[in-house]
N, C-alpha and C positions, 0 to 999 in steps of 0.2 A: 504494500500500500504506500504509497507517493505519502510526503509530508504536506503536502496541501490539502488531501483527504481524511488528515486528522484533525477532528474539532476539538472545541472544549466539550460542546454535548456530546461527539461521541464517546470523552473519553470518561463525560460523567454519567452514561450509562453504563458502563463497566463499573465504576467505583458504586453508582445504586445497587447496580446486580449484588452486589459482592457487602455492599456497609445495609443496606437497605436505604428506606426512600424517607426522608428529613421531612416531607412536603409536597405540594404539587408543583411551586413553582421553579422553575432553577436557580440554582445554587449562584451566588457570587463570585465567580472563578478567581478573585483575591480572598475572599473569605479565608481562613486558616481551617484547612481538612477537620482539622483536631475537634474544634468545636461546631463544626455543623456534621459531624460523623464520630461521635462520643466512644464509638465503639472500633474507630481506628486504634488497631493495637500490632505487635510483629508479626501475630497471625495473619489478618488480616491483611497486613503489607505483602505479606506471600504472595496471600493467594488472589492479590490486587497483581502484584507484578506475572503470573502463571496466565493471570485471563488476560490480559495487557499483553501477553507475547502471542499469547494467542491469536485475540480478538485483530490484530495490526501486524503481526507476520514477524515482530521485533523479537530483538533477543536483549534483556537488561541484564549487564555485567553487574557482580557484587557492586564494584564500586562507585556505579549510578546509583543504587539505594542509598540515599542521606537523606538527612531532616528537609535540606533546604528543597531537594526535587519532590519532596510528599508534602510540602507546607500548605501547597493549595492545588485547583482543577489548574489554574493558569502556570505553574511552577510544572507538573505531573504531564497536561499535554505537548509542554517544551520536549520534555524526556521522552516523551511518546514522536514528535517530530522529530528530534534528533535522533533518532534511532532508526526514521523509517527513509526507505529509500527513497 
């Protein structure tokens, strides 16, 4: 998948799939993950990163998983664009 065919919505239907849904309306993509997904934990970053390689064809090395690329949708689809061909 091209990095231009990755949004923020798409990449925050992956993160609802996986945290579940906050609301109806979309999420802030500055917002801080932490508090609008209470239940982002290292679990959860897993198996956020498992469906993310999936869902986008990517492959996240150990050392893209850090605080500042899980901080938010707009931090998260950076590392989904950088990743994608």
């Amino acid at each position: 998948m091209s990095a231009d065919a990755v949004t923020v919505e798409a990449v925050e239907a992956v993160v609802r799939e996986i945290l579940g849904n906050p609301g109806e309306a979309g999420v802030d993509p500055e917002a801080p993950l932490a508090s609008v997904f209470p239940e982002l934990d290292s679990l959860a970053i897993l198996e956020l990163i498992v469906d993310l390689e999936k869902r986008f064809g990517i492959e996240v090395e150990d050392e893209d998983v850090t605080a500042e690329a899980f901080d938010s949708l707009a931090s998260l689809t950076e590392l989904v664009r950088s990743k994608s061909g």
